[in-house]
C-alpha positions as CSV (number, residue, x, y, z in Angstrom):
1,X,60.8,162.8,120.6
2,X,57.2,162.4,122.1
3,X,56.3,163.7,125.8
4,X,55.8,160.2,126.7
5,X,59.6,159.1,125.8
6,X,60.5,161.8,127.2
7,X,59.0,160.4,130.8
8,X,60.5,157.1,129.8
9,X,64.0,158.8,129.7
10,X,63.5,160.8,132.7
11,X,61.6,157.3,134.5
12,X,65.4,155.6,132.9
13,X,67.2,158.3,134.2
14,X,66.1,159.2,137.5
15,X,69.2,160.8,139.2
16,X,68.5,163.9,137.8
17,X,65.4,164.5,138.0
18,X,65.3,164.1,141.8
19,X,68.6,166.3,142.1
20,X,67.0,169.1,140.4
21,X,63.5,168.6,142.7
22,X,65.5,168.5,145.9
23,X,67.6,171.3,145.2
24,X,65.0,173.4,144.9
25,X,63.6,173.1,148.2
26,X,67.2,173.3,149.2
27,X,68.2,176.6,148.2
28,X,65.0,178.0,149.7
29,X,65.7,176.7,152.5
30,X,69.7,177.5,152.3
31,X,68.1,181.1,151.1
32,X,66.3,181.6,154.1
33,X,69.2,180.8,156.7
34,X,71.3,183.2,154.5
35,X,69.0,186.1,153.9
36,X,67.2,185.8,157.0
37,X,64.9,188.8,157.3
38,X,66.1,190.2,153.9
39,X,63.9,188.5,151.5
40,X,62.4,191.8,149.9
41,X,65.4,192.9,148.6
42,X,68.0,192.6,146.0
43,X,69.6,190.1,145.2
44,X,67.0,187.4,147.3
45,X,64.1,188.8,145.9
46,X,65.6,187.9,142.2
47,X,66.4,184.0,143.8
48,X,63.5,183.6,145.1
49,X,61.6,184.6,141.8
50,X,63.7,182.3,139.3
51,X,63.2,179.6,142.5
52,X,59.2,179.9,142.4
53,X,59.2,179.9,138.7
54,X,61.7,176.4,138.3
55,X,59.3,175.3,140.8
56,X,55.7,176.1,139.9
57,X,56.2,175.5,136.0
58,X,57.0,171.6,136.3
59,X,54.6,171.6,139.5
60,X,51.6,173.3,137.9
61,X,52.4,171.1,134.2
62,X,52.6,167.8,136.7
63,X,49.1,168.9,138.3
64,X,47.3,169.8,134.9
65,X,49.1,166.4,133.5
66,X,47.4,164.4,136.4
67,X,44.5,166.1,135.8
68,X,44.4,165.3,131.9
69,X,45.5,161.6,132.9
70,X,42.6,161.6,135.3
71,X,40.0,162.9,133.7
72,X,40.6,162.3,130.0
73,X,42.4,159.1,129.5
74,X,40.6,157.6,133.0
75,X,44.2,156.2,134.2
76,X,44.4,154.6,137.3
77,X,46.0,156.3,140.2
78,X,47.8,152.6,140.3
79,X,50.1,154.1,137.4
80,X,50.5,157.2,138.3
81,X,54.4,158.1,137.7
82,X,56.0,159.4,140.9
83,X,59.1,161.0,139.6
84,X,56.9,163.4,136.6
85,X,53.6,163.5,138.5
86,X,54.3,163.6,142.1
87,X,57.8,164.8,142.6
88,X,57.2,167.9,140.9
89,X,54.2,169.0,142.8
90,X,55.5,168.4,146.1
91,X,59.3,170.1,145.2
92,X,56.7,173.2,144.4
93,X,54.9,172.8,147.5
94,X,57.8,172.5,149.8
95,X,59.7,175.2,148.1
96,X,57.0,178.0,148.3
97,X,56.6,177.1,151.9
98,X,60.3,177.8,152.5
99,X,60.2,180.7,150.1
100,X,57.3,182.1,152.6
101,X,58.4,181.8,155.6
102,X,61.3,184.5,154.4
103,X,59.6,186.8,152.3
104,X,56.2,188.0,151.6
105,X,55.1,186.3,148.1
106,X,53.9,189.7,146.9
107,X,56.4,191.1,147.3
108,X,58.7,188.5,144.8
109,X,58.7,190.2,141.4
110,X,56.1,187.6,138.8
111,X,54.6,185.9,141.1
112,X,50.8,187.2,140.1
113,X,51.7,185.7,136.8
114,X,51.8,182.5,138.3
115,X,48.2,183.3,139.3
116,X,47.7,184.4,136.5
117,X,49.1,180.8,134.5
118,X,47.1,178.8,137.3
119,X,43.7,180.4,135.9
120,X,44.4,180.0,132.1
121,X,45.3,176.6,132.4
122,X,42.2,175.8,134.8
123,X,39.8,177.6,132.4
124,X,41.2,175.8,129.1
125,X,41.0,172.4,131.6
126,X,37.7,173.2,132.3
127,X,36.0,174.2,129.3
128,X,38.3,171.2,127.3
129,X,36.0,168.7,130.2
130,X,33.0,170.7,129.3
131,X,33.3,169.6,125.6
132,X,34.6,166.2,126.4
133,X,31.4,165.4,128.5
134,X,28.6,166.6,126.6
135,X,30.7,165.5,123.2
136,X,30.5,169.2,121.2
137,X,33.0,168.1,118.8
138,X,32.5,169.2,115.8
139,X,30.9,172.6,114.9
140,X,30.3,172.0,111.7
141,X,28.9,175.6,110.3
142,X,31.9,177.7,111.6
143,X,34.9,178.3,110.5
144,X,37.9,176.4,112.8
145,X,39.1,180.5,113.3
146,X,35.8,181.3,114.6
147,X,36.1,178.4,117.1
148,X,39.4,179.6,118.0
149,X,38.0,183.0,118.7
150,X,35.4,182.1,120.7
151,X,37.7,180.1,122.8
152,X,39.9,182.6,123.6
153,X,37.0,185.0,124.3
154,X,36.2,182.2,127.1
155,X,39.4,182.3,128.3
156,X,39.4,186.2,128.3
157,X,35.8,186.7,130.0
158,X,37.3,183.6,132.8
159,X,40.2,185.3,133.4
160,X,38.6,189.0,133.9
161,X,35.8,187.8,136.1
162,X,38.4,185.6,137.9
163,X,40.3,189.3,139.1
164,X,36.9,191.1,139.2
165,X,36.2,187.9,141.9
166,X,39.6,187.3,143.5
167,X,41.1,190.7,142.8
168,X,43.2,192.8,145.5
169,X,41.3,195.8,146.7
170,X,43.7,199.1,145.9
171,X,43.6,200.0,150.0
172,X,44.8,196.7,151.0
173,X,48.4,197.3,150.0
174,X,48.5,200.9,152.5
């Protein structure tokens, strides 16, 4: 099965796809009514978590998949598929908003790895466009390992000066 009838069969099959993006949002929002104030403990912290993370994995592939779409293939908007390009994203919108009106977000066990996931794939994005744009194909007196290295050094030196940049000072937390 390819990725694309894969979207076919969720495009066939809609009913479940939009149960599982509006539930979600639901038990965020159920979450919050419940644990009202409680958000930093056990067992909501532990919802919360497995919430953000069945949020922001589709929500973040939909984004990076628009973004390939986009840039790469140079698809319309016009065919842009709502129910595996849209819904996503706006299920992970809506559901961190809930999520944060109850709890701090630092304070939800992984979620700097989503940070974390957010930069990697924006790096690889943007050094994949880098490539595609001034057409560096083919590095012809390298070994393909090399090229492999090299790109994960990238990603590496990205990510580092990414936390050296947008890193938390250690006072902030006192």
């Amino acid at each position: 099965m390819t990725l694309q009838e894969f979207f076919d069969m969720l495009g066939e099959n809609p009913v479940y796809v939009l149960f599982f993006f509006f539930m979600l949002p639901f038990t965020a929002l159920l979450a919050g009514w419940l644990g009202k104030g409680e958000g930093h403990i056990s067992p909501w912290k532990y919802l919360y978590s497995a919430l953000i993370y069945l949020a922001c994995v589709p929500g973040i592939f939909a984004v990076t998949l628009s973004i390939y779409f986009f840039l790469f293939e140079r698809r319309s908007i016009l065919d842009t598929n709502l129910y595996t390009q849209v819904l996503p994203i706006v299920s992970m919108l809506l559901t961190l908003f809930l999520i944060r009106k109850n709890v701090n977000l630092d304070r939800i066990p992984g979620f700097d790895k989503i940070g974390g996931l957010i930069t990697m794939i924006s790096a690889t994005l943007a050094i994949m466009w880098f490539i595609d744009r001034t057409h560096i194909y083919a590095i012809t007196f390298l070994p393909f390992h090399v090229v492999l290295l090299i790109f994960a050094g990238l990603l590496l030196l990205i990510r580092f000066g990414w936390s050296r940049f947008f890193g938390r000072s250690s006072s902030a937390g006192r």
